[in-house]
mmCIF file of the N, C-alpha and C atoms, coordinates in Angstrom:
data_MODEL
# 
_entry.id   MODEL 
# 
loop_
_atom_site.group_PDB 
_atom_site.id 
_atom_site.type_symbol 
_atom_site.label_atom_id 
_atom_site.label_alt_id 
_atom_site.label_comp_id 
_atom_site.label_asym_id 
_atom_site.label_entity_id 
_atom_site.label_seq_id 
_atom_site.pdbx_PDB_ins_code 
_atom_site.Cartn_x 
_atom_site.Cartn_y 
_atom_site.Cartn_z 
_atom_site.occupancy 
_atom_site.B_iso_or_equiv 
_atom_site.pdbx_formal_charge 
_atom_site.auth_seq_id 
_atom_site.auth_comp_id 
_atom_site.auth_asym_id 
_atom_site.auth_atom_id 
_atom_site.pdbx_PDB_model_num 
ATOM 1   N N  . UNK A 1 1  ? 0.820   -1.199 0.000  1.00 0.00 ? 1  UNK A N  1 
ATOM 2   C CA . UNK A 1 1  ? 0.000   0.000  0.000  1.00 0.00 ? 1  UNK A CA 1 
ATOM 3   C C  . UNK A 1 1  ? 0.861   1.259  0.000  1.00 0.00 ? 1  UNK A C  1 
ATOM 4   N N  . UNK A 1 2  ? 1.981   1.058  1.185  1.00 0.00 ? 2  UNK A N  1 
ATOM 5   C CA . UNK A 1 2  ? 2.619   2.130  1.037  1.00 0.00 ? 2  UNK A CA 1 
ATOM 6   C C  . UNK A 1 2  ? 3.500   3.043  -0.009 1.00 0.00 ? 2  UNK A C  1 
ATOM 7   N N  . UNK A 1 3  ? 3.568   1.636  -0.797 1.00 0.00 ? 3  UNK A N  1 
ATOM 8   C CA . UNK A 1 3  ? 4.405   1.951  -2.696 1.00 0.00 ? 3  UNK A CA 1 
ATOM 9   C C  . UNK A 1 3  ? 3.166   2.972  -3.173 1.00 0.00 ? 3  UNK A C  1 
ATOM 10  N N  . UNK A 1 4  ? 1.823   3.241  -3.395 1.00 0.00 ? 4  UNK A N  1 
ATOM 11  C CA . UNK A 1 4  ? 0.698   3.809  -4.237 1.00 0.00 ? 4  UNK A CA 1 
ATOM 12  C C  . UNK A 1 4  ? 0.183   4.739  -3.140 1.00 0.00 ? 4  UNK A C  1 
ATOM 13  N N  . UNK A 1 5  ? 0.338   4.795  -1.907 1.00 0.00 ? 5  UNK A N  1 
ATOM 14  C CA . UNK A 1 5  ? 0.081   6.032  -1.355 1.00 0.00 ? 5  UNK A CA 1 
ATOM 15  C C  . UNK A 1 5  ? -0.378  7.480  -1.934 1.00 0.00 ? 5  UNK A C  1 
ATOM 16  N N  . UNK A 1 6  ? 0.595   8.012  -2.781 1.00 0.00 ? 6  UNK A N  1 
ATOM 17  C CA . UNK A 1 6  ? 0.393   9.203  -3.203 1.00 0.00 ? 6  UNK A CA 1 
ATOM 18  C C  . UNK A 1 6  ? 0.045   9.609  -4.729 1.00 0.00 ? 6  UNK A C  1 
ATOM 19  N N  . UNK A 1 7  ? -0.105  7.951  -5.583 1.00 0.00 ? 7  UNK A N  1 
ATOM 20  C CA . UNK A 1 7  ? -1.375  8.164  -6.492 1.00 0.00 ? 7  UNK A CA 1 
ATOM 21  C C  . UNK A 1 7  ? -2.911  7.596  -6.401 1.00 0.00 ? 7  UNK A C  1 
ATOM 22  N N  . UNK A 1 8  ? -3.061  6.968  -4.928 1.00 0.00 ? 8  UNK A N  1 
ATOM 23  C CA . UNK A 1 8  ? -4.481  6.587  -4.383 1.00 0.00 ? 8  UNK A CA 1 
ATOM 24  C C  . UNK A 1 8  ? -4.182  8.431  -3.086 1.00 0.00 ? 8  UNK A C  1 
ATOM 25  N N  . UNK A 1 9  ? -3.677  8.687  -3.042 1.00 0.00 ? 9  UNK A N  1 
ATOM 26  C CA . UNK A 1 9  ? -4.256  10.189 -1.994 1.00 0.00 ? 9  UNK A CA 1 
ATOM 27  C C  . UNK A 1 9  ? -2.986  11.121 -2.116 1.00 0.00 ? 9  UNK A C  1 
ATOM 28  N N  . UNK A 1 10 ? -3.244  11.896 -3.300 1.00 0.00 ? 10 UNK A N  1 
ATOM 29  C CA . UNK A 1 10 ? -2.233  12.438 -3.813 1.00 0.00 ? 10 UNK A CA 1 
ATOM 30  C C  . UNK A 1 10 ? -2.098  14.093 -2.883 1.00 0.00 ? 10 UNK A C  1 
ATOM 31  N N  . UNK A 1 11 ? -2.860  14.093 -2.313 1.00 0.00 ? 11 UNK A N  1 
ATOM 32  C CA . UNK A 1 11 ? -2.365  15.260 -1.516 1.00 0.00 ? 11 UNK A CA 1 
ATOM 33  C C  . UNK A 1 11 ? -2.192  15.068 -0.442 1.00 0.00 ? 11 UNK A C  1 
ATOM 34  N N  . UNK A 1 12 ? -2.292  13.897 -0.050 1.00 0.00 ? 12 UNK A N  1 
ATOM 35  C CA . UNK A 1 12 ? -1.748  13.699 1.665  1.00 0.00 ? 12 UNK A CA 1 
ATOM 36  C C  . UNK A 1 12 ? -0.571  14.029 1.900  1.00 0.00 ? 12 UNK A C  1 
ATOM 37  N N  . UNK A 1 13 ? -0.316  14.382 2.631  1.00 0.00 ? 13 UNK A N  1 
ATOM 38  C CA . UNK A 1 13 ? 1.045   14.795 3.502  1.00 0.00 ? 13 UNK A CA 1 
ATOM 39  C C  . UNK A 1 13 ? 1.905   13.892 3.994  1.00 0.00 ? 13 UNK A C  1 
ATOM 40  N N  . UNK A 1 14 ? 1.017   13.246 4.835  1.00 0.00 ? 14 UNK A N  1 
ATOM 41  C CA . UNK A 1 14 ? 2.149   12.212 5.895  1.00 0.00 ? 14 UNK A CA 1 
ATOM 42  C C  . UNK A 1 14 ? 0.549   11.486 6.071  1.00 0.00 ? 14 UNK A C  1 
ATOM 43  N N  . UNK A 1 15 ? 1.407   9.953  6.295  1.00 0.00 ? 15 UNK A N  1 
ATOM 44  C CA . UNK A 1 15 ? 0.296   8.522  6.676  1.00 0.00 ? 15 UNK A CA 1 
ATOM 45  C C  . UNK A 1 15 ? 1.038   7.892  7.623  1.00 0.00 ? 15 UNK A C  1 
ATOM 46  N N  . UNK A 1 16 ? 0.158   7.649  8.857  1.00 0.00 ? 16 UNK A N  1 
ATOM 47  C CA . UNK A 1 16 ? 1.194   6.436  9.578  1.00 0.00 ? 16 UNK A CA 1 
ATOM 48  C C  . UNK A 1 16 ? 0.120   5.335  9.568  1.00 0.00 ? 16 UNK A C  1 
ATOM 49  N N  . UNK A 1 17 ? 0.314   4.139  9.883  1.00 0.00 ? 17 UNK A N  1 
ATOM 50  C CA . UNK A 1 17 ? -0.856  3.250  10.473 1.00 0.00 ? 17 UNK A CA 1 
ATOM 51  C C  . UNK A 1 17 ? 0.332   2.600  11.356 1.00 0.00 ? 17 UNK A C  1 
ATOM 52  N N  . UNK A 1 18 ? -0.550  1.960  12.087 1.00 0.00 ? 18 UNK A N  1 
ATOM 53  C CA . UNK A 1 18 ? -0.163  1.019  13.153 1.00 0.00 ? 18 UNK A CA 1 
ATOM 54  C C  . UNK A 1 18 ? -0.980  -0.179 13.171 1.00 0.00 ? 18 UNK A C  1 
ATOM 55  N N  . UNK A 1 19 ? -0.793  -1.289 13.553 1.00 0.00 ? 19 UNK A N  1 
ATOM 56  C CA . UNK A 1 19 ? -1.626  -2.791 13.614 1.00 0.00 ? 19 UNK A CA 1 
ATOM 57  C C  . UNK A 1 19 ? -2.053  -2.690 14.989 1.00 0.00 ? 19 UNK A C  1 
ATOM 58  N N  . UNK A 1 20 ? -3.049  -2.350 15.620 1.00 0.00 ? 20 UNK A N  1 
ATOM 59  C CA . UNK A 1 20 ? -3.651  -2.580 17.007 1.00 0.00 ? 20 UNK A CA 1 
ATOM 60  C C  . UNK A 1 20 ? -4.045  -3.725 17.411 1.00 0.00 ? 20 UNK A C  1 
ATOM 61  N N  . UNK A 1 21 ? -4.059  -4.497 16.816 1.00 0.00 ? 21 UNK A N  1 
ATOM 62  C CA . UNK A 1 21 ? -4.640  -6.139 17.067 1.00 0.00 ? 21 UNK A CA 1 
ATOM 63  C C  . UNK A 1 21 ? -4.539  -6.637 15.712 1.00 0.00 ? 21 UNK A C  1 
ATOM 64  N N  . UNK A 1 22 ? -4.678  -7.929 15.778 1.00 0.00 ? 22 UNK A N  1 
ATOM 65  C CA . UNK A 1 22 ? -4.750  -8.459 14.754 1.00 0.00 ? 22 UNK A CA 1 
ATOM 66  C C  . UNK A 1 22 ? -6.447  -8.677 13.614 1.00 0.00 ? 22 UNK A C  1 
ATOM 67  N N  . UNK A 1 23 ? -6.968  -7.946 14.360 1.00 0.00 ? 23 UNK A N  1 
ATOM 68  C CA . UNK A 1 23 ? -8.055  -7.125 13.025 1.00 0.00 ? 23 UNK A CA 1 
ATOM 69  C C  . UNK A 1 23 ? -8.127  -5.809 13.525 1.00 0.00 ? 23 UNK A C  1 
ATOM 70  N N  . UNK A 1 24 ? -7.284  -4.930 14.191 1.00 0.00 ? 24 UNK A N  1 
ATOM 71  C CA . UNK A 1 24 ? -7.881  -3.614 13.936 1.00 0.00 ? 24 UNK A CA 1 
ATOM 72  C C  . UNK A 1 24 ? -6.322  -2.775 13.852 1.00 0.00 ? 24 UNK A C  1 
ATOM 73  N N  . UNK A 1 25 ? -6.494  -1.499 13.489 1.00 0.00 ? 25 UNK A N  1 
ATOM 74  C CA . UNK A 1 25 ? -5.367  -0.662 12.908 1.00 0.00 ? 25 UNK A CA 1 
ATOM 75  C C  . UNK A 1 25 ? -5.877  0.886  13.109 1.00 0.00 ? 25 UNK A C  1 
ATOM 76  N N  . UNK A 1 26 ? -5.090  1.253  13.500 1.00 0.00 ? 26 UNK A N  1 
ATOM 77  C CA . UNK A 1 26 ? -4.810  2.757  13.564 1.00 0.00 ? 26 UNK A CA 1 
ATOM 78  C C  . UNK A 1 26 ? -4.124  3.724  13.014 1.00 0.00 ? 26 UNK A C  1 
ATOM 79  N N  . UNK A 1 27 ? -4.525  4.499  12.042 1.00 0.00 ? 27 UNK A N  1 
ATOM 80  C CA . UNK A 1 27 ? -4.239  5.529  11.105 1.00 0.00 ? 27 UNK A CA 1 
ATOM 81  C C  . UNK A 1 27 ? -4.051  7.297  11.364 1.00 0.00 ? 27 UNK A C  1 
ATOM 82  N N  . UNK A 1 28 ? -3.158  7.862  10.842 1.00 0.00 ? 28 UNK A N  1 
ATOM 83  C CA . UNK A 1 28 ? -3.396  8.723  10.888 1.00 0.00 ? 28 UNK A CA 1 
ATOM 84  C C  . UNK A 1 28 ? -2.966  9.419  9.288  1.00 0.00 ? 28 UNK A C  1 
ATOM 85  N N  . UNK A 1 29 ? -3.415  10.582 8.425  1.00 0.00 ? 29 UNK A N  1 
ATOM 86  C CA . UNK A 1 29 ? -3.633  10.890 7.650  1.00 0.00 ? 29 UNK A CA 1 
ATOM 87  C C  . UNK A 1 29 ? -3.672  12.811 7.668  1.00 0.00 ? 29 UNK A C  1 
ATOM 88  N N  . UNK A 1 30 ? -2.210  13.303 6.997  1.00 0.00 ? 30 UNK A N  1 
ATOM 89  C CA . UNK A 1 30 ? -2.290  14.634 7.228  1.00 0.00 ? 30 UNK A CA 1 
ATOM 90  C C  . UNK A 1 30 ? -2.023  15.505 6.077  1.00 0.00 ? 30 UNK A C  1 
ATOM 91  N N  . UNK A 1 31 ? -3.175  16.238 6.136  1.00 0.00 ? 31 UNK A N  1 
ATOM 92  C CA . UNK A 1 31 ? -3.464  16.826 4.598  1.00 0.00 ? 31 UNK A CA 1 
ATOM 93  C C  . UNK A 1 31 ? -3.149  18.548 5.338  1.00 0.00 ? 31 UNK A C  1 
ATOM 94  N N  . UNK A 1 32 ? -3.180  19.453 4.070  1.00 0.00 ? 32 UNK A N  1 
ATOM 95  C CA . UNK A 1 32 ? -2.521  20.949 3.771  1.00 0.00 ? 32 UNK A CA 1 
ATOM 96  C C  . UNK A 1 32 ? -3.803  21.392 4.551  1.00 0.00 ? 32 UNK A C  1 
ATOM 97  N N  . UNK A 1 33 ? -4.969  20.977 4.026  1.00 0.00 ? 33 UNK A N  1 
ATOM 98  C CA . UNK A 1 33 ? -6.358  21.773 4.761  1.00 0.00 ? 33 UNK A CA 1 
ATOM 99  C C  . UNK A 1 33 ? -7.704  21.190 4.983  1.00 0.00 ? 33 UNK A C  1 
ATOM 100 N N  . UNK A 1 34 ? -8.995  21.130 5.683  1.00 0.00 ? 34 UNK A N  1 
ATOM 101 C CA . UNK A 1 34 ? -9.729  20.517 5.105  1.00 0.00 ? 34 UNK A CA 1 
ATOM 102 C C  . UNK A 1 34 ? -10.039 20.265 3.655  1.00 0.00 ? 34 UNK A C  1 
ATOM 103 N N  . UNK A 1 35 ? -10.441 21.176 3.136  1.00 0.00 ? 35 UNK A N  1 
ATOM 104 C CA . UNK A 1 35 ? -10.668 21.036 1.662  1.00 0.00 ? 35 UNK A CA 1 
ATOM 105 C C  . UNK A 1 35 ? -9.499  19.780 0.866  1.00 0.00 ? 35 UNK A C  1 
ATOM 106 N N  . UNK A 1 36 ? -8.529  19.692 1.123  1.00 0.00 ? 36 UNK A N  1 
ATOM 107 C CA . UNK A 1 36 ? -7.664  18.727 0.328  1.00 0.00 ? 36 UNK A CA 1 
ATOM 108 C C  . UNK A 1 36 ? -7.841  17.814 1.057  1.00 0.00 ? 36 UNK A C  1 
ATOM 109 N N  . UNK A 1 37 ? -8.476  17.358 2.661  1.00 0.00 ? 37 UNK A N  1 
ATOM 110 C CA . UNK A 1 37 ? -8.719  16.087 2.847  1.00 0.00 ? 37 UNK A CA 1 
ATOM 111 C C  . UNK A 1 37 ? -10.012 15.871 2.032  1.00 0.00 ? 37 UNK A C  1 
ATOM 112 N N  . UNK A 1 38 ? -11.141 16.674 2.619  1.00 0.00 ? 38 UNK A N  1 
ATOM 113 C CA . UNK A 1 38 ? -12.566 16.640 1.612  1.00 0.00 ? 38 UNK A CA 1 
ATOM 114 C C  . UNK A 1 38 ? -12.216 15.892 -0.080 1.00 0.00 ? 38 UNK A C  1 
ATOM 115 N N  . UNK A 1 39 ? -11.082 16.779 -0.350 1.00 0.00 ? 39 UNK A N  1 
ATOM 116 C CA . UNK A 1 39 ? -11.345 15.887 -1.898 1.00 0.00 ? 39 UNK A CA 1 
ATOM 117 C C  . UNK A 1 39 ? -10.994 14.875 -1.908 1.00 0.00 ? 39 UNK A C  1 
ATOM 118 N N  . UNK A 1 40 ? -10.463 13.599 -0.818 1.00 0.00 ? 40 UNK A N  1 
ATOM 119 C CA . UNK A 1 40 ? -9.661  12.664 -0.969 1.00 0.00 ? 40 UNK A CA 1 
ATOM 120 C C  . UNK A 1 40 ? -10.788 11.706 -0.755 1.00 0.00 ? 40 UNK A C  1 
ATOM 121 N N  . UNK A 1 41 ? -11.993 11.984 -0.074 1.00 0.00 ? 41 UNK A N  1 
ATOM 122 C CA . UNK A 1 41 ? -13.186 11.331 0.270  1.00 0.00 ? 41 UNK A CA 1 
ATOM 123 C C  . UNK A 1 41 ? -13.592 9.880  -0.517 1.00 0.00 ? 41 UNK A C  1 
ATOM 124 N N  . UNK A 1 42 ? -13.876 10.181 -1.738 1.00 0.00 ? 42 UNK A N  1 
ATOM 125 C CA . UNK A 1 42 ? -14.067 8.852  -2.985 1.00 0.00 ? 42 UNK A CA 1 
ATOM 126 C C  . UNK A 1 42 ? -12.793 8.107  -2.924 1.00 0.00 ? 42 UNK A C  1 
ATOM 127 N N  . UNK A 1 43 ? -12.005 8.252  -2.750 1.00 0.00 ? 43 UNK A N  1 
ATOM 128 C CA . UNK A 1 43 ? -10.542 7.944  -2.654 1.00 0.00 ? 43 UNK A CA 1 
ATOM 129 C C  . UNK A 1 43 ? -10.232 6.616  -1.529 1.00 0.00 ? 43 UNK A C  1 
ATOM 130 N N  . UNK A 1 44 ? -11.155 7.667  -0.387 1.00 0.00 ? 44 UNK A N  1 
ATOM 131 C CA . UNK A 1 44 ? -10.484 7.077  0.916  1.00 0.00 ? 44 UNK A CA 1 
ATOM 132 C C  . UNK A 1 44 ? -11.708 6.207  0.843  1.00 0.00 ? 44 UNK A C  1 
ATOM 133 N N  . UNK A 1 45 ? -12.923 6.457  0.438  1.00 0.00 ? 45 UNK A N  1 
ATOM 134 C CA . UNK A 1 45 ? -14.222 5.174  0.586  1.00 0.00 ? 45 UNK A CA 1 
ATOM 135 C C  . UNK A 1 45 ? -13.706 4.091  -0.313 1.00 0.00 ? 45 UNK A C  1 
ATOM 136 N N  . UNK A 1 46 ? -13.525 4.402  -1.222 1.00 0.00 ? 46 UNK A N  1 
ATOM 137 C CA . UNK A 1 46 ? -12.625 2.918  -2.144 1.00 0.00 ? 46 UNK A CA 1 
ATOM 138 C C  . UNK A 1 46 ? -12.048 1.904  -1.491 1.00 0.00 ? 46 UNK A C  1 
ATOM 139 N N  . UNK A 1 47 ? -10.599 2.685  -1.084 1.00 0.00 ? 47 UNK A N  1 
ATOM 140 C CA . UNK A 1 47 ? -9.690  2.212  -0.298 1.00 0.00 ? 47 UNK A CA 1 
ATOM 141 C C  . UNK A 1 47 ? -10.259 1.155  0.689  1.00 0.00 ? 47 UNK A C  1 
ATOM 142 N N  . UNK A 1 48 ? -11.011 1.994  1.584  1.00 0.00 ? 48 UNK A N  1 
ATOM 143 C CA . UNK A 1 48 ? -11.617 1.020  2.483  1.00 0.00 ? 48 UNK A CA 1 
ATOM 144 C C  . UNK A 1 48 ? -12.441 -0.195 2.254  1.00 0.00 ? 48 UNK A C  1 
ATOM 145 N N  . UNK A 1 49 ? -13.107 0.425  1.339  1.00 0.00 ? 49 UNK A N  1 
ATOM 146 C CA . UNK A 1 49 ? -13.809 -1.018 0.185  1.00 0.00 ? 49 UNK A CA 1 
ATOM 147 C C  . UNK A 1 49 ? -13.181 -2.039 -0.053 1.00 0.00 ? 49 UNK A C  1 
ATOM 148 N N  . UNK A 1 50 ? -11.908 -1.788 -0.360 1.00 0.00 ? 50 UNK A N  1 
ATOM 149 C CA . UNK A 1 50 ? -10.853 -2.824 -1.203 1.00 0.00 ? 50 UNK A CA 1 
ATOM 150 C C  . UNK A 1 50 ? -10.439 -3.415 -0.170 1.00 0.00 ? 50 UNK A C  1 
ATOM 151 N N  . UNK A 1 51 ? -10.179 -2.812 1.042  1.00 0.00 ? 51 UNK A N  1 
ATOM 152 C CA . UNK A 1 51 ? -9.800  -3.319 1.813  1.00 0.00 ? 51 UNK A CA 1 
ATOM 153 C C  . UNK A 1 51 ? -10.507 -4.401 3.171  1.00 0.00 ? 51 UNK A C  1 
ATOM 154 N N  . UNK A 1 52 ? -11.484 -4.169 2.441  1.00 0.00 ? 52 UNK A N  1 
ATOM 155 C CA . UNK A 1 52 ? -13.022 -4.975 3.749  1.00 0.00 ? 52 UNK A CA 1 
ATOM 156 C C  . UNK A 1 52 ? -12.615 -4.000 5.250  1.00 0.00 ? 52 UNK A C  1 
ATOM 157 N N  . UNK A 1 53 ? -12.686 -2.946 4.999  1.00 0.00 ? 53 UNK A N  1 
ATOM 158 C CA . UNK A 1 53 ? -12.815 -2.350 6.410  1.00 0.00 ? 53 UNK A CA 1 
ATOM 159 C C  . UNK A 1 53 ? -14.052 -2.254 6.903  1.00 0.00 ? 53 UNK A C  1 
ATOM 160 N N  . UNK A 1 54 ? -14.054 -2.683 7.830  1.00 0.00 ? 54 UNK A N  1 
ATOM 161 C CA . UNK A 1 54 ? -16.213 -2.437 8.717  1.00 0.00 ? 54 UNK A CA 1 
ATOM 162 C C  . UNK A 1 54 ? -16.296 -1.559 9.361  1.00 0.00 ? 54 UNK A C  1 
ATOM 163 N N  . UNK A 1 55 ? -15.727 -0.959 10.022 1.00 0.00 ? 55 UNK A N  1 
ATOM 164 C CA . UNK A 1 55 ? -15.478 0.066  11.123 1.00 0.00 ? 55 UNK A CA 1 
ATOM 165 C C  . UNK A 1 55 ? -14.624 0.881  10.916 1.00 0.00 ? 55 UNK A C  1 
ATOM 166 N N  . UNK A 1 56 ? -15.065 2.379  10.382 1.00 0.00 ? 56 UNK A N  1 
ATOM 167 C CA . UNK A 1 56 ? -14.241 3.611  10.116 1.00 0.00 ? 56 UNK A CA 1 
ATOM 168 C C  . UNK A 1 56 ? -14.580 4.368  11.176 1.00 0.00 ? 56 UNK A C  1 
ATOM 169 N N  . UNK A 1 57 ? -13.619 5.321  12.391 1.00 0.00 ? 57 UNK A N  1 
ATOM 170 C CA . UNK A 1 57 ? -14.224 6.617  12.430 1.00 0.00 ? 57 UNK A CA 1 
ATOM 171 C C  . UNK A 1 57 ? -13.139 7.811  12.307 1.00 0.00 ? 57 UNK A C  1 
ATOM 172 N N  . UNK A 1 58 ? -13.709 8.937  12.112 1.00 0.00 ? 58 UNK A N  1 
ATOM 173 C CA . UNK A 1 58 ? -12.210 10.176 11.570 1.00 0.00 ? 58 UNK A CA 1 
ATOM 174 C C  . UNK A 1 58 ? -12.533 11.192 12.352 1.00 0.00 ? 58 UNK A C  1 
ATOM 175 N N  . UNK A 1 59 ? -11.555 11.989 12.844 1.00 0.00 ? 59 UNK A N  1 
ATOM 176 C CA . UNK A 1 59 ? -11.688 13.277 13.707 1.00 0.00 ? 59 UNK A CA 1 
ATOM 177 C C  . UNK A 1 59 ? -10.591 14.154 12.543 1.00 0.00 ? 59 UNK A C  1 
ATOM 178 N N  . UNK A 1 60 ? -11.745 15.629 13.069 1.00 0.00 ? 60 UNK A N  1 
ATOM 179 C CA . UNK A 1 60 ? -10.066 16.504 11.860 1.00 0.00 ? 60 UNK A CA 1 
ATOM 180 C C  . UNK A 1 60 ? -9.816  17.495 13.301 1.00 0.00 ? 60 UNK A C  1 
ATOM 181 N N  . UNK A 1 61 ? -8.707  18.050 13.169 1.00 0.00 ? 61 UNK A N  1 
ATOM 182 C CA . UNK A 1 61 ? -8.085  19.004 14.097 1.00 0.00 ? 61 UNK A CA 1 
ATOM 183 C C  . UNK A 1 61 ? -6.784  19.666 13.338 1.00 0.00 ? 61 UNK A C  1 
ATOM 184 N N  . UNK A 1 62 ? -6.663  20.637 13.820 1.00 0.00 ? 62 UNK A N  1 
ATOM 185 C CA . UNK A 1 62 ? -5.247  20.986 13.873 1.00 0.00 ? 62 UNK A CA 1 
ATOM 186 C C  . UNK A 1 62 ? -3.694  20.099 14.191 1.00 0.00 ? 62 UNK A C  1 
ATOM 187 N N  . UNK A 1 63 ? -2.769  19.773 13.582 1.00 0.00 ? 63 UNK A N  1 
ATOM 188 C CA . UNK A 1 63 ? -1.487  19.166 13.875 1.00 0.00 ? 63 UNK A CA 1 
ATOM 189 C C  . UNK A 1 63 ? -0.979  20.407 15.220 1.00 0.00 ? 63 UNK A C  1 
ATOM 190 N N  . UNK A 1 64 ? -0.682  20.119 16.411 1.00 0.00 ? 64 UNK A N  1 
ATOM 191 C CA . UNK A 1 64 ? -0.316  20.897 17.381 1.00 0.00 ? 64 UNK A CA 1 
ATOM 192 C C  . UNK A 1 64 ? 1.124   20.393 17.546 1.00 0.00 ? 64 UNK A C  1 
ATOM 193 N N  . UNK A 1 65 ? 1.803   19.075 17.238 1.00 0.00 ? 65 UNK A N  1 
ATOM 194 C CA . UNK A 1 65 ? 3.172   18.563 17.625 1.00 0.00 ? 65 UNK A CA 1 
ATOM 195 C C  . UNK A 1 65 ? 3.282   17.840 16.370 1.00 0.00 ? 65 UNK A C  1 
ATOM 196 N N  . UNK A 1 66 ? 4.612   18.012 15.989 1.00 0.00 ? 66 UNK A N  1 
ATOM 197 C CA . UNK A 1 66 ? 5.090   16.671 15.472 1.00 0.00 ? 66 UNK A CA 1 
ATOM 198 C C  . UNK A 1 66 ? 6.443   16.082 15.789 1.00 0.00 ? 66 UNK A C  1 
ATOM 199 N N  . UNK A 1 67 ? 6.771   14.639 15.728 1.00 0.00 ? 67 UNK A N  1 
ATOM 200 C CA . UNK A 1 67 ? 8.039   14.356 16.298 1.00 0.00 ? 67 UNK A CA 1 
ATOM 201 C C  . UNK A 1 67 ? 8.687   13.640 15.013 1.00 0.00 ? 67 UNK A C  1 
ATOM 202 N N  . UNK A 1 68 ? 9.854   13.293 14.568 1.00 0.00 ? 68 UNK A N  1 
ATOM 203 C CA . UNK A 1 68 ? 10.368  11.969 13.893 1.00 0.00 ? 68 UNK A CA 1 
ATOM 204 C C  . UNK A 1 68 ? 11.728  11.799 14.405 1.00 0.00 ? 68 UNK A C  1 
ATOM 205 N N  . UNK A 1 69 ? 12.152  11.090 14.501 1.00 0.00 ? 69 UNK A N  1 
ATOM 206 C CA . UNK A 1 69 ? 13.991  10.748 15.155 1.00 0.00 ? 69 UNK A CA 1 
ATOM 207 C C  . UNK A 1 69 ? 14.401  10.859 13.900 1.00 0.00 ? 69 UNK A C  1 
ATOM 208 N N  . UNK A 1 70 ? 15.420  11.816 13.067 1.00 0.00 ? 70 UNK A N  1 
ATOM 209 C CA . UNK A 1 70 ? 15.808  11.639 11.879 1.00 0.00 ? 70 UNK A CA 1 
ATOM 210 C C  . UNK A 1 70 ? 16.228  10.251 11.134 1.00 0.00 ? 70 UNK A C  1 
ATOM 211 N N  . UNK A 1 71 ? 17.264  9.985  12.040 1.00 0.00 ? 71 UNK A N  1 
ATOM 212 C CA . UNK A 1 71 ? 17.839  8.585  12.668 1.00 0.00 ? 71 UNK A CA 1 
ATOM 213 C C  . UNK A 1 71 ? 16.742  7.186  11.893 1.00 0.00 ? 71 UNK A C  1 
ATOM 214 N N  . UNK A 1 72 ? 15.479  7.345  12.500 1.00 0.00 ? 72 UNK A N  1 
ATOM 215 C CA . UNK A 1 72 ? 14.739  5.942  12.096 1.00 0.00 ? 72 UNK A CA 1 
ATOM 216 C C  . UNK A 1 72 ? 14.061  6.240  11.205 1.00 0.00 ? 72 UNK A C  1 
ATOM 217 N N  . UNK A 1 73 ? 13.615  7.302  10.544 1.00 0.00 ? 73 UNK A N  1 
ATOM 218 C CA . UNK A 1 73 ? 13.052  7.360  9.142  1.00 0.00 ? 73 UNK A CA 1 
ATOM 219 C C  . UNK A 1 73 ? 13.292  6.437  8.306  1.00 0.00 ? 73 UNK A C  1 
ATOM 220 N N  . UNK A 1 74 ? 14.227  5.962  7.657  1.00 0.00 ? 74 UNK A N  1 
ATOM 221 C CA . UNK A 1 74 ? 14.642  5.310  7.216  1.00 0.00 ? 74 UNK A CA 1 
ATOM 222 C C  . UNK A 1 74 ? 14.759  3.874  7.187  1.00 0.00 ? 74 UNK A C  1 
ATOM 223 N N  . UNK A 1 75 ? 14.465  3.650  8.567  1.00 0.00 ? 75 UNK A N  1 
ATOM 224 C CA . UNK A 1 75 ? 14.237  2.401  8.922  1.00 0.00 ? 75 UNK A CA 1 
ATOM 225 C C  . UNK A 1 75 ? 13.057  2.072  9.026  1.00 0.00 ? 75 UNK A C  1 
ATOM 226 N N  . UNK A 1 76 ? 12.250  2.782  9.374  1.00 0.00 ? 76 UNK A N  1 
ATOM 227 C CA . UNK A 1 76 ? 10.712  3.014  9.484  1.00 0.00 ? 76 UNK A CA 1 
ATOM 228 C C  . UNK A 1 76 ? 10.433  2.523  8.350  1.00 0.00 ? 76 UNK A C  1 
ATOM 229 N N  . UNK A 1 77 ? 10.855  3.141  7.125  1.00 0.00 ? 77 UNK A N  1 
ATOM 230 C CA . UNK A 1 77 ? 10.213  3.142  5.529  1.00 0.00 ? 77 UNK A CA 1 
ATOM 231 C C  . UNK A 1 77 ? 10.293  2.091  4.980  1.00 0.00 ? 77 UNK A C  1 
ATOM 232 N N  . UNK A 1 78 ? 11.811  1.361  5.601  1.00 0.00 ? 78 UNK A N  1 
ATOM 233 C CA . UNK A 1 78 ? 12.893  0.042  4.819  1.00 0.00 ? 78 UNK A CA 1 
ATOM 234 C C  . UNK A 1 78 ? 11.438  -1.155 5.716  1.00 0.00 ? 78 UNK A C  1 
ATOM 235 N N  . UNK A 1 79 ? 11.564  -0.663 6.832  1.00 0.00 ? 79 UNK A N  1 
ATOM 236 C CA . UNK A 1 79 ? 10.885  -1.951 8.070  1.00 0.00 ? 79 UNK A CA 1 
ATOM 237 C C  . UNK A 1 79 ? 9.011   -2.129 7.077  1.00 0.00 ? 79 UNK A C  1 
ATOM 238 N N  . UNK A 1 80 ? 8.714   -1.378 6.191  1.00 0.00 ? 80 UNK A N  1 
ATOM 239 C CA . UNK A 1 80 ? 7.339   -1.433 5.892  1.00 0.00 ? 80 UNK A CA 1 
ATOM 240 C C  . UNK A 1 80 ? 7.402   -1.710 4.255  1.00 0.00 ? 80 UNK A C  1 
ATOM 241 N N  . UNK A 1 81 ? 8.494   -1.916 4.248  1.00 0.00 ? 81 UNK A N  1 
ATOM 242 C CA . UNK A 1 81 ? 8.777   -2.078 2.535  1.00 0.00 ? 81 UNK A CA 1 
ATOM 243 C C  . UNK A 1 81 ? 8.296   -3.424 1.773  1.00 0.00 ? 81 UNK A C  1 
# 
């Protein structure tokens, strides 16, 4: 998934997910403004389609922090490859 990221949601910013159990997962998804998440909408209902997701829910807010260790980027990207 993570190879087509940014021609299935071409204005996203930054994606993380995480595996919370072995059927559920936690996402996060950071776009320039509402409006450029808004257009990703058909996009992101697909996605989930394709993916048999049953249970969506989304909050929008402001980004107030962000962290990355320069250091594991890289490993992060290689570890999901």
């Amino acid at each position: 998934l993570h190879n087509n990221m940014k021609s299935i949601f071409p204005e996203m910013r930054l994606f993380l997910a995480m595996e919370a159990s072995e059927t559920a997962s936690v996402s996060i998804s950071v776009y320039d403004n509402k409006e450029a998440a808004d257009r990703q909408l058909e996009g992101r209902r697909k996605h989930m389609e394709d993916f048999n997701v049953s249970d969506a829910f989304f909050h929008e807010g402001k980004v107030l922090a962000f962290y990355a260790d320069n250091e594991q980027i890289d490993k992060l990207v290689k570890s999901v490859s």
